[in-house]
C-alpha positions in Angstrom: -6.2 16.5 -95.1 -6.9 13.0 -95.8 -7.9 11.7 -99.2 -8.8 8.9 -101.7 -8.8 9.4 -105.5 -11.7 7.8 -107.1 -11.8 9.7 -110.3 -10.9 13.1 -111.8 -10.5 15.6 -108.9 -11.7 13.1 -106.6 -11.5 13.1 -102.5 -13.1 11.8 -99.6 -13.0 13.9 -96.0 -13.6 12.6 -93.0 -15.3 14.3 -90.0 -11.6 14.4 -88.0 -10.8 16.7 -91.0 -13.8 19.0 -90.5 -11.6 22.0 -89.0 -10.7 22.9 -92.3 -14.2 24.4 -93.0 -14.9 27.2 -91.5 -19.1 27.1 -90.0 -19.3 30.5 -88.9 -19.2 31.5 -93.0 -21.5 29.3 -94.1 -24.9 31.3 -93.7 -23.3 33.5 -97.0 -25.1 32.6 -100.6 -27.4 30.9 -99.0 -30.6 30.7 -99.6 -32.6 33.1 -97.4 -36.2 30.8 -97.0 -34.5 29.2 -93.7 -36.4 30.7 -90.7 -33.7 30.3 -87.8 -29.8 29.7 -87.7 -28.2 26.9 -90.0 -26.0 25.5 -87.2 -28.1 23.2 -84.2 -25.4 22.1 -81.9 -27.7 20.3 -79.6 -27.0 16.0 -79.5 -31.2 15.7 -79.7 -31.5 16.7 -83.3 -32.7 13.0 -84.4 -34.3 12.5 -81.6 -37.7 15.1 -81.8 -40.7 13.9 -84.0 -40.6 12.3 -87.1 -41.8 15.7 -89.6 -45.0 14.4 -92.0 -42.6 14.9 -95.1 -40.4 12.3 -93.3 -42.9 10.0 -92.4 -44.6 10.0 -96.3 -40.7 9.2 -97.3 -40.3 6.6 -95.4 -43.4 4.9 -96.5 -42.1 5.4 -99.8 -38.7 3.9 -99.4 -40.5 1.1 -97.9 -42.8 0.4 -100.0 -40.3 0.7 -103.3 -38.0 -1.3 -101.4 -35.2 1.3 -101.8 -33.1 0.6 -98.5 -32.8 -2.2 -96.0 -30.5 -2.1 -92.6 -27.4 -1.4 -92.8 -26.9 -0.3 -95.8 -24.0 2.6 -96.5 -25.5 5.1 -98.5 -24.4 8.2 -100.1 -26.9 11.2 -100.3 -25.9 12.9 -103.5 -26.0 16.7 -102.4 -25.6 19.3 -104.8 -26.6 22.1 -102.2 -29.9 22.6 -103.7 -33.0 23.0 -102.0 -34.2 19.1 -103.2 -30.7 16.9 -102.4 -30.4 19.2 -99.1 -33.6 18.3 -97.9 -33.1 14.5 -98.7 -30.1 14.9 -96.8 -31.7 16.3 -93.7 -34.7 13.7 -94.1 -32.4 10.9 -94.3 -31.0 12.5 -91.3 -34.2 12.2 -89.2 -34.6 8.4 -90.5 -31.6 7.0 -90.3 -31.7 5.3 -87.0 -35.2 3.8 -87.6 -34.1 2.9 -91.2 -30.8 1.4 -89.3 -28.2 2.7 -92.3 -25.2 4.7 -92.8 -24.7 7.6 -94.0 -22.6 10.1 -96.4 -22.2 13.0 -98.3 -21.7 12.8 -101.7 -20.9 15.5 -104.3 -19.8 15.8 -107.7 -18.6 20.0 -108.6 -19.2 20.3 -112.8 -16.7 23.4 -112.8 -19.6 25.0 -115.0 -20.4 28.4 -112.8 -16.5 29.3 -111.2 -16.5 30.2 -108.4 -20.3 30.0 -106.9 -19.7 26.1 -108.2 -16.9 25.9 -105.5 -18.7 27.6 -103.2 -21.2 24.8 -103.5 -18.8 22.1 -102.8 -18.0 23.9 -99.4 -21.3 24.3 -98.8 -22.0 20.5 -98.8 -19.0 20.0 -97.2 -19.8 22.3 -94.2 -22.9 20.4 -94.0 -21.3 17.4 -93.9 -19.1 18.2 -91.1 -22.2 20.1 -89.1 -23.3 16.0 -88.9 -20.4 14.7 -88.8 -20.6 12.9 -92.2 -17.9 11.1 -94.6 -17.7 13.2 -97.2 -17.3 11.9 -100.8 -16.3 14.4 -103.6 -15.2 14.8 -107.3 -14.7 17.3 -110.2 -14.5 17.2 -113.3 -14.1 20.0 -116.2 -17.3 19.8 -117.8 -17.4 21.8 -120.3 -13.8 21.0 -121.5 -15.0 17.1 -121.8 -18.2 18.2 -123.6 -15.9 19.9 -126.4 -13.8 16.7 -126.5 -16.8 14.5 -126.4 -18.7 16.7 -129.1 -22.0 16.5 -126.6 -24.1 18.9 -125.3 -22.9 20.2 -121.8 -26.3 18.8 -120.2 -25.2 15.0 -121.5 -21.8 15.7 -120.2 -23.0 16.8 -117.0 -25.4 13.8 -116.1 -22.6 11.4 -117.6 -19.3 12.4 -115.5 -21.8 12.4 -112.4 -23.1 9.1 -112.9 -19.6 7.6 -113.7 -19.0 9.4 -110.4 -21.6 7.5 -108.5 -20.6 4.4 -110.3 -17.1 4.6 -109.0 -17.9 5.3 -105.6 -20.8 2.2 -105.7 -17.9 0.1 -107.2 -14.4 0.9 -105.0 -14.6 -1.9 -102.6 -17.0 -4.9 -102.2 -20.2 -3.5 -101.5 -22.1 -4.3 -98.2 -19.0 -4.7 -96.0 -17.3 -2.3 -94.0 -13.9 -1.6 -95.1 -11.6 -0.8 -91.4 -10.5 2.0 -93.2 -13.9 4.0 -93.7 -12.8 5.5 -96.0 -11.8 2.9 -98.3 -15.4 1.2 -98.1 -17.9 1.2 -100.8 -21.5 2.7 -100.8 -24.0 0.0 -101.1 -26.8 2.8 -102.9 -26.4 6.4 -103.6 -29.3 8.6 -103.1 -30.5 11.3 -105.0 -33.2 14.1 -104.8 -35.2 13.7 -107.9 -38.9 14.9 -107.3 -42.3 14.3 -108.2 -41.7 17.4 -110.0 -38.6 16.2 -111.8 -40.8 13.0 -112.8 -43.6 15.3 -114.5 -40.9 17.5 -116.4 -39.7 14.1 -117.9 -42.8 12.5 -118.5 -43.8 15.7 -120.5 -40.4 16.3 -122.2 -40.5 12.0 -123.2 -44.2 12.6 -124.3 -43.6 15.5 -127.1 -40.1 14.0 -128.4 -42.0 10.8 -128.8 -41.8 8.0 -126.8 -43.7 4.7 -125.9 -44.7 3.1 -122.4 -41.0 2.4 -121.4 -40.3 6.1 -121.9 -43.1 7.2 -120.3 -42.5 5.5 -117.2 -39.8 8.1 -116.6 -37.4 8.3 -113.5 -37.4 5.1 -111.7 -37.2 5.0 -108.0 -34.0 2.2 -107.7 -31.8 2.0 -110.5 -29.5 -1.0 -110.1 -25.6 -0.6 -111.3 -24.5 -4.5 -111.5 -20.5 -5.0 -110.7 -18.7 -5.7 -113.2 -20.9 -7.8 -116.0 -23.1 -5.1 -117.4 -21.0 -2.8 -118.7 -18.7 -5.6 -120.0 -21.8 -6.5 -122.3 -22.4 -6.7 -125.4 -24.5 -3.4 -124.9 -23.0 -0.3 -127.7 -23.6 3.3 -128.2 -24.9 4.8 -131.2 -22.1 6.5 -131.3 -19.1 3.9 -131.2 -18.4 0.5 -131.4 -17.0 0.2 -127.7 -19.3 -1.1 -125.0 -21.4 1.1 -123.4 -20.2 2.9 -120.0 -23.1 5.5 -119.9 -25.5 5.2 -117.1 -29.0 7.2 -118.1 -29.7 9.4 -115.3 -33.1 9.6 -116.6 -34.1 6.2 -114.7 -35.0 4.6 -117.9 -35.2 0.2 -117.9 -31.3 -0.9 -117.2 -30.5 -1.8 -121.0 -29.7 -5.5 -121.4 -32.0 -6.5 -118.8 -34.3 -8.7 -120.7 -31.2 -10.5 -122.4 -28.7 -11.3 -119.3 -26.4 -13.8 -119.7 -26.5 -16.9 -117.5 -24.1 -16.0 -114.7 -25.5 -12.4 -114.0 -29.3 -14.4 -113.6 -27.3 -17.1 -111.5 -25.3 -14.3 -109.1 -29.0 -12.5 -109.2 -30.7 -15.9 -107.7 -27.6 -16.4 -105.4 -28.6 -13.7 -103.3 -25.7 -11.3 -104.2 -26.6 -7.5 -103.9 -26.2 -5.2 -106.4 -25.5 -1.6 -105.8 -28.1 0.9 -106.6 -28.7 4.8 -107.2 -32.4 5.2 -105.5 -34.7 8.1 -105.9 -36.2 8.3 -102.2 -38.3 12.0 -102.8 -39.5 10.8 -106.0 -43.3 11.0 -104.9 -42.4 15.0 -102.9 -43.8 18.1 -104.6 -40.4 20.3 -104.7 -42.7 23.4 -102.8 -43.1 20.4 -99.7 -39.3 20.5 -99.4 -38.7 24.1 -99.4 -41.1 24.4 -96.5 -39.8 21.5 -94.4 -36.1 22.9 -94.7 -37.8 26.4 -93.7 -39.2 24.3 -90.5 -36.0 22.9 -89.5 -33.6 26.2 -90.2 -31.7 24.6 -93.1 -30.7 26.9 -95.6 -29.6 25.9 -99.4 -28.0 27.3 -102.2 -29.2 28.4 -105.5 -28.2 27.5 -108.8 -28.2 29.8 -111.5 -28.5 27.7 -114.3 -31.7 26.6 -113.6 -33.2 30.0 -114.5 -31.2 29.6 -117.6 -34.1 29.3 -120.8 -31.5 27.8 -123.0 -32.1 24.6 -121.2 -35.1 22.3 -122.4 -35.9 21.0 -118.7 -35.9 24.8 -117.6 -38.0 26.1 -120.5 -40.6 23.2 -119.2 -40.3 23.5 -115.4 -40.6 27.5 -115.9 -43.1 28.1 -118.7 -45.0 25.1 -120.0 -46.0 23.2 -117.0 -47.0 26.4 -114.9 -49.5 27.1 -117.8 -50.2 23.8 -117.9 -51.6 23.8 -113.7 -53.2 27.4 -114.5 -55.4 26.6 -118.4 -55.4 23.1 -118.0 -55.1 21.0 -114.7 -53.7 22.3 -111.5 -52.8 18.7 -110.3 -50.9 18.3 -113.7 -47.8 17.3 -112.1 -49.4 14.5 -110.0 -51.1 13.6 -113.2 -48.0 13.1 -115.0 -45.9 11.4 -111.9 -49.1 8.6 -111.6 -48.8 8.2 -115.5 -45.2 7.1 -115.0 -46.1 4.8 -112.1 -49.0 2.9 -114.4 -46.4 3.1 -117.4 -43.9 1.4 -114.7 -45.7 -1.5 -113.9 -46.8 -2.2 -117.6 -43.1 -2.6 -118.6 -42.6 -4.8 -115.7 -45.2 -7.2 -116.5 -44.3 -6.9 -120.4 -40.6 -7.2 -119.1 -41.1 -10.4 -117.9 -43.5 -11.9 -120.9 -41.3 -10.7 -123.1 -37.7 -12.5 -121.7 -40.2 -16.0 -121.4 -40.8 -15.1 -125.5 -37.6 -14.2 -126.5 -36.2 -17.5 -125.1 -38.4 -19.3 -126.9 -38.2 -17.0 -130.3 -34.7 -16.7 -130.3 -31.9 -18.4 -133.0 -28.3 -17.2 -131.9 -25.4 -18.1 -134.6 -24.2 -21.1 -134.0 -19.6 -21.7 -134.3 -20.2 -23.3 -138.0 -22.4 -20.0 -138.7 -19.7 -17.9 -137.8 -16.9 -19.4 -139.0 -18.6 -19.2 -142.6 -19.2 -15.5 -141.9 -15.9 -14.7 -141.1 -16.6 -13.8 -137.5 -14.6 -14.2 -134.4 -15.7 -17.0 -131.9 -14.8 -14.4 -128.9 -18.1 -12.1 -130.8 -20.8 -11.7 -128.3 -23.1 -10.4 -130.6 -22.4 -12.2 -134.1 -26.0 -11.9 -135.1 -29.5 -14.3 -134.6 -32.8 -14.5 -136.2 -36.4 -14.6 -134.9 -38.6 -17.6 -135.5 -41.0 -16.3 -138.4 -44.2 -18.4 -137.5 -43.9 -17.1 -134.1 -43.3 -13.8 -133.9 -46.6 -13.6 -136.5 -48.9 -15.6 -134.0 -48.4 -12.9 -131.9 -50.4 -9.6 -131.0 -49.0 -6.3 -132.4 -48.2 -5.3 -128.8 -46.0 -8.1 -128.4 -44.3 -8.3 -131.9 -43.3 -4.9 -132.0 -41.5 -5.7 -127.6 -40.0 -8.9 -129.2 -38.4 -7.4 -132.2 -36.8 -4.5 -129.9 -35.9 -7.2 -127.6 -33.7 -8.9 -130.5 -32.6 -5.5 -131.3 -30.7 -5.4 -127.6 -29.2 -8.9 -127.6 -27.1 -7.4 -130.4 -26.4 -3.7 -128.5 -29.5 -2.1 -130.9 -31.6 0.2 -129.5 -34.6 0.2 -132.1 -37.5 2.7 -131.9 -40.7 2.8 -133.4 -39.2 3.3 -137.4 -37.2 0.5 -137.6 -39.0 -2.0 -135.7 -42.3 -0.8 -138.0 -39.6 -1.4 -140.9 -38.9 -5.2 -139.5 -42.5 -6.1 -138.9 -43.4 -5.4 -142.4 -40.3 -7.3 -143.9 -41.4 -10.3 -141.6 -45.2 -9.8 -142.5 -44.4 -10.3 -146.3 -43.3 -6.9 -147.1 -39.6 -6.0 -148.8 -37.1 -8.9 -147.8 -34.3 -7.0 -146.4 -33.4 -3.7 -144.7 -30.7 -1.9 -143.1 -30.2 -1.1 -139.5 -28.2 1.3 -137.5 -24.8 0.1 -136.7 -24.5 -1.9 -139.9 -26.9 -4.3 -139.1 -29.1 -5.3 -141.3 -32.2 -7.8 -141.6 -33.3 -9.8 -143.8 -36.3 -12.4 -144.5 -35.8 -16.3 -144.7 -38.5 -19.2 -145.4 -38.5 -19.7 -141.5 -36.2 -17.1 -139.7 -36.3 -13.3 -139.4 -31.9 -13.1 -139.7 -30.4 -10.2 -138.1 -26.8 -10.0 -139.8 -23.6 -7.6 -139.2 -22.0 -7.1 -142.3 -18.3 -7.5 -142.3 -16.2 -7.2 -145.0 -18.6 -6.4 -147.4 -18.9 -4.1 -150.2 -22.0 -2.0 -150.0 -24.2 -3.8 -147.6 -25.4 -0.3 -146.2 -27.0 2.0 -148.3 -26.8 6.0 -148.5 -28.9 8.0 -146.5 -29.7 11.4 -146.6 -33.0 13.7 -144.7 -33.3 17.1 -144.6 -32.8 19.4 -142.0 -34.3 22.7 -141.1 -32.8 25.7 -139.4 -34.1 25.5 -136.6 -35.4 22.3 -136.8 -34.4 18.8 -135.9 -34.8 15.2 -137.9 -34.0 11.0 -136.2 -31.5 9.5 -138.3 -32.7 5.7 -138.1 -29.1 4.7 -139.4 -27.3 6.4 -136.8 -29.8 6.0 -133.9 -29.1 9.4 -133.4 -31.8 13.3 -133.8 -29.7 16.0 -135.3 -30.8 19.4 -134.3 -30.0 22.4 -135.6 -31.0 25.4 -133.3 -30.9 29.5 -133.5 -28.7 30.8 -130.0 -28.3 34.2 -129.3 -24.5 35.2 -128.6 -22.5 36.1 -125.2 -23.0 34.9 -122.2 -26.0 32.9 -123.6 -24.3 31.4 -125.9 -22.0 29.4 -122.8 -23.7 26.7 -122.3 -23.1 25.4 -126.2 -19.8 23.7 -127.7 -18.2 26.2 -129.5 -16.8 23.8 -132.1 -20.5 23.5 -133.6 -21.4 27.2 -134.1 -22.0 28.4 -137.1 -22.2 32.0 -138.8 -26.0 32.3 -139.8 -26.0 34.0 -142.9 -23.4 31.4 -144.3 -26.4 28.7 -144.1 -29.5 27.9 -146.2 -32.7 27.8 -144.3 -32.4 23.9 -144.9 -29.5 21.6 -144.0 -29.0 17.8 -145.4 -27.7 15.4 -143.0 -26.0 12.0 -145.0 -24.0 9.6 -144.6 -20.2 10.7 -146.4 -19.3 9.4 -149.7 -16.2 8.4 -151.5 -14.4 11.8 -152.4 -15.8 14.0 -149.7 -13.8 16.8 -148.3 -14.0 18.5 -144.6 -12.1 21.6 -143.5 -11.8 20.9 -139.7 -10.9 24.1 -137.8 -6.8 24.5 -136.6 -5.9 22.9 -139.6 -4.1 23.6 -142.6 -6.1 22.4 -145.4 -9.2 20.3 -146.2 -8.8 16.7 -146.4 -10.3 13.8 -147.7 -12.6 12.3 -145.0 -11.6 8.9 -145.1 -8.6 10.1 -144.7 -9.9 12.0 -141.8 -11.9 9.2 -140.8 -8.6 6.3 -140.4 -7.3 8.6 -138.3 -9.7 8.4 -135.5 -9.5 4.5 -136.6 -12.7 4.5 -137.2 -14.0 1.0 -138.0 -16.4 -0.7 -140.8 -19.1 -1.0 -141.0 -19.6 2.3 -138.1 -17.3 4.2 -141.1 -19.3 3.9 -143.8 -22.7 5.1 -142.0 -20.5 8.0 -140.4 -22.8 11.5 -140.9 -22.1 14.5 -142.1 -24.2 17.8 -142.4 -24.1 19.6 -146.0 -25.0 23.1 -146.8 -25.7 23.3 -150.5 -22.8 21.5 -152.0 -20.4 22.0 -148.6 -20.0 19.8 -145.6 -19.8 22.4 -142.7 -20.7 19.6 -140.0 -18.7 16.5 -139.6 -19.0 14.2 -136.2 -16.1 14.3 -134.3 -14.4 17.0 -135.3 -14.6 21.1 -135.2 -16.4 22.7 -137.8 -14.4 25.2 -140.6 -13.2 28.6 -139.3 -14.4 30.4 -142.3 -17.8 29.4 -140.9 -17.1 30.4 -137.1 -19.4 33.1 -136.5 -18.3 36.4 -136.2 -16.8 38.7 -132.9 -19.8 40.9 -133.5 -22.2 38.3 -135.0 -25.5 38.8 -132.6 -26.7 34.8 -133.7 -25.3 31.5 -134.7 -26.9 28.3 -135.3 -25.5 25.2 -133.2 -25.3 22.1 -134.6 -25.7 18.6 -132.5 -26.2 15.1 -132.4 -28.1 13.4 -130.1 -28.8 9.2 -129.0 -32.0 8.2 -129.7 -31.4 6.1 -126.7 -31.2 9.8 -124.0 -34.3 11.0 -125.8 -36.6 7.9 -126.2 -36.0 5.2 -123.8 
């Protein structure tokens, strides 16, 4: 049948190839809010009236700047009722807008076989308008377990990669001869205004600053080939960052690119994007455009599912919300992103002018003294002292985080309180996630990695309630520890972090491991030492000696990275358990 592998699973099917679908099944599982048949064979379908909901989206997409002619864009269609309708408004605009158009869909194997049937749903649709038709899967759940992340992290980052690949497969804005083989130039997807209230509200109650309240941004840009080679890391590793954040937040490394990404940026060069052209739709507007056109969509299941933060939001806290508080909530919330939006762009821009001006990298003599490869993009820098104090709170606390990500440090509001009061006179030094640490000269605010040193991090240690959840500022990570019922609700959590409830206190400590610290890991023999444990993943200093662990009492029943003990595995008729898990500061708060 024709295809291209672009990742795990991965095909692409061409509208010659459309035979293999068979139409006449496609009205089953769907859902029933479509007035008249699915299937309009007649050639005028993009040629009646513009619908309102069109017209207000392509004002949008204008006025964001999301698309311009000829563009080749994939519409990211999971065969619910928001990426179907984008699909079908796309449809309607694509000859004014003057672009190309494709399906694109990424199956997360997590619901069998109504999952598949999703995938031949889009794929029908696909063919029905005679659309390439871009798809991938992926096992899920099987890379959350291998991952140790929650299946809704997973999720979002196999898609994205997804979406990166097909963004990245050829040289973007020219037509390959073999249409299959060309690259997208944007990939669309069908975030609402809705979707933009449930993560302003979510970003708002976990905590979270202007820059995470300006939630989902319409145009996400996904440079080729410098930005993930950056000097950009992961709280959880010491390998550059590959994770896109589906939640739209500022593209990290953005105030600090080097000079060749600012020179290819001036030269005109275009860099792919994932845009958000419904972001300013009410979800109950799309459902009743699809009804007026006789497009029918599928349903997932999951998103009744309770377990899910996003769901317990979109299902119970914002509908109480529109009926005690403010029935234009939502609206509320979306226009609070769009004001949080432009503040970060302005401050964006002061702050990159400041930083170049505040800024002391290490210079080669620095780092040969140190001990520290030339090839090191990020061997450490300070902040001019008199400076950064001249400045307004506001912009101190923007610079400091702005020093954090030259170095691949994503600080929040503790640490970079904990630096401003080192560099207004306070204690000299401190430690930072990562193994950084910072300390106080006459002149200079140093930020230093320590390598090869003895005990340049201290012990940490916070407690942790069950259920509860506490941020770990020397991990850049929140654990949680959280009460799941067992079954079929238990699914959507990796089994490798249950626990049998009665076997824990109703408070956990979470710590950094010290020397002569055991671990049990499930499907093995015995318990072994964890630095032991710990060289065998070749885990490197200083990431090692910061490396968490979760203690019950005097036991460690949680240990990153690997399963926890059997003996603590809860049992076959066991009604609860308590899950375990460890999430970036940099998903929650950014």
């Amino acid at each position: 049948m024709g295809t291209k592998h672009l990742g795990t699973d991965a095909l692409v099917l061409t509208p010659e190839h459309c035979t293999h679908f068979d139409g006449s099944k496609r009205t089953q599982d769907v859902h029933r809010g479509a007035h008249r048949a699915l299937f309009l064979s007649s050639p005028q379908l993009y040629y009646v009236p513009v619908h309102d909901l069109a017209q207000n989206v392509r004002d949008y997409i204008r006025r964001q700047k999301l698309l311009k002619p000829g563009d080749r864009v994939g519409v990211a269609v999971s065969g619910g009722v928001d990426s179907v309708a984008l699909l079908r408004v796309l449809l309607e605009l694509r000859k004014e807008l003057g672009i190309v158009l494709m399906a694109v869909h990424f199956n997360h194997k997590l619901r069998g076989a109504e999952s598949d049937a999703d995938e031949k749903f889009v794929a029908s649709l696909a063919c029905e308008h005679k659309l390439q038709f871009h798809s991938s899967s992926t096992d899920v759940a099987a890379h959350a377990a291998r991952e140790h992340m929650s299946v809704e992290t997973a999720a979002r980052e196999l898609r994205y990669k997804f979406f990166r690949e097909l963004l990245r497969s050829g040289t973007a804005g020219k037509i390959s001869p073999d249409k299959a083989n060309a690259s997208l130039d944007k990939v669309a997807t069908g975030h609402t205004l809705d979707d933009q209230a449930e993560t302003v509200l979510m970003r708002l109650v976990r905590g979270a600053g202007t820059r995470g309240l300006a939630g989902i941004y319409p145009k996400l840009s996904v440079p080729t080939g410098l930005w993930e080679e950056s000097a950009q890391h992961s709280a959880l590793s010491n390998q550059p960052a590959d994770r896109l954040q589906a939640s739209g937040s500022r593209r990290k490394g953005e105030s600090s690119r080097s000079p060749e990404e600012k020179q290819a940026r001036g030269a005109g060069a275009t860099e792919p994007a994932i845009i958000r052209p419904l972001l300013a739709q009410k979800r109950k507007d799309l459902e009743t455009y699809l009804a007026s056109v006789g497009q029918g969509w599928r349903n997932d299941s999951s998103n009744r599912d309770l377990r899910f933060t996003r769901n317990r939001v979109r299902h119970g806290i914002l509908p109480r919300l529109e009926r005690h508080l403010n029935p234009a909530v939502r609206e509320a919330l979306a226009e609070t992103a769009e004001i949080a939006r432009a503040e970060e762009e302005y401050w964006e821009s002061e702050v990159e002018r400041l930083i170049s001006a505040a800024w002391i990298p290490v210079t080669a003599a620095e780092r040969r003294q140190r001990d520290i490869s030339a090839t090191n993009t990020a061997p450490g820098g300070a902040l001019k002292l008199e400076l950064l104090r001249q400045l307004p709170i506001a912009l101190q606390r923007r610079l400091v985080r702005s020093a954090g990500e030259l170095l691949g440090l994503q600080l929040e509001f503790r640490p970079v309180e904990e630096i401003l009061r080192i560099a207004a006179g306070g204690p000299r030094s401190a430690s930072l996630p990562n193994g950084w640490s910072v300390v106080r000269g006459k002149q200079e605010l140093r930020f230093e990695l320590a390598v090869g040193r003895g005990n340049d991090n201290p012990e940490y240690e916070y407690p942790l309630s069950v259920p509860g959840r506490v941020e770990v500022p020397e991990t850049a990570t929140i654990f949680e520890a959280e009460a799941v019922l067992m079954g079929n609700s238990s699914a959507g959590h990796n089994p490798d972090h249950l626990l049998e409830t009665s076997a824990l206190a109703k408070e956990l400590r979470v710590r950094n491991w010290r020397p002569g610290d055991r671990f049990w890991p499930a499907h093995t023999k015995s318990p072994k030492k964890i630095k032991e444990l710990l060289q065998e993943l070749h885990i490197a200093q200083p990431e090692r000696k910061l490396w968490p662990v979760v203690v019950n009492s005097d036991e460690i029943v949680w240990l990153r990275g690997f399963p926890a003990p059997s003996k603590l595995r809860p049992k076959a008729d066991a009604d609860q358990a308590v899950v375990i898990r460890e999430v970036r500061l940099a998903d929650v708060m950014t």
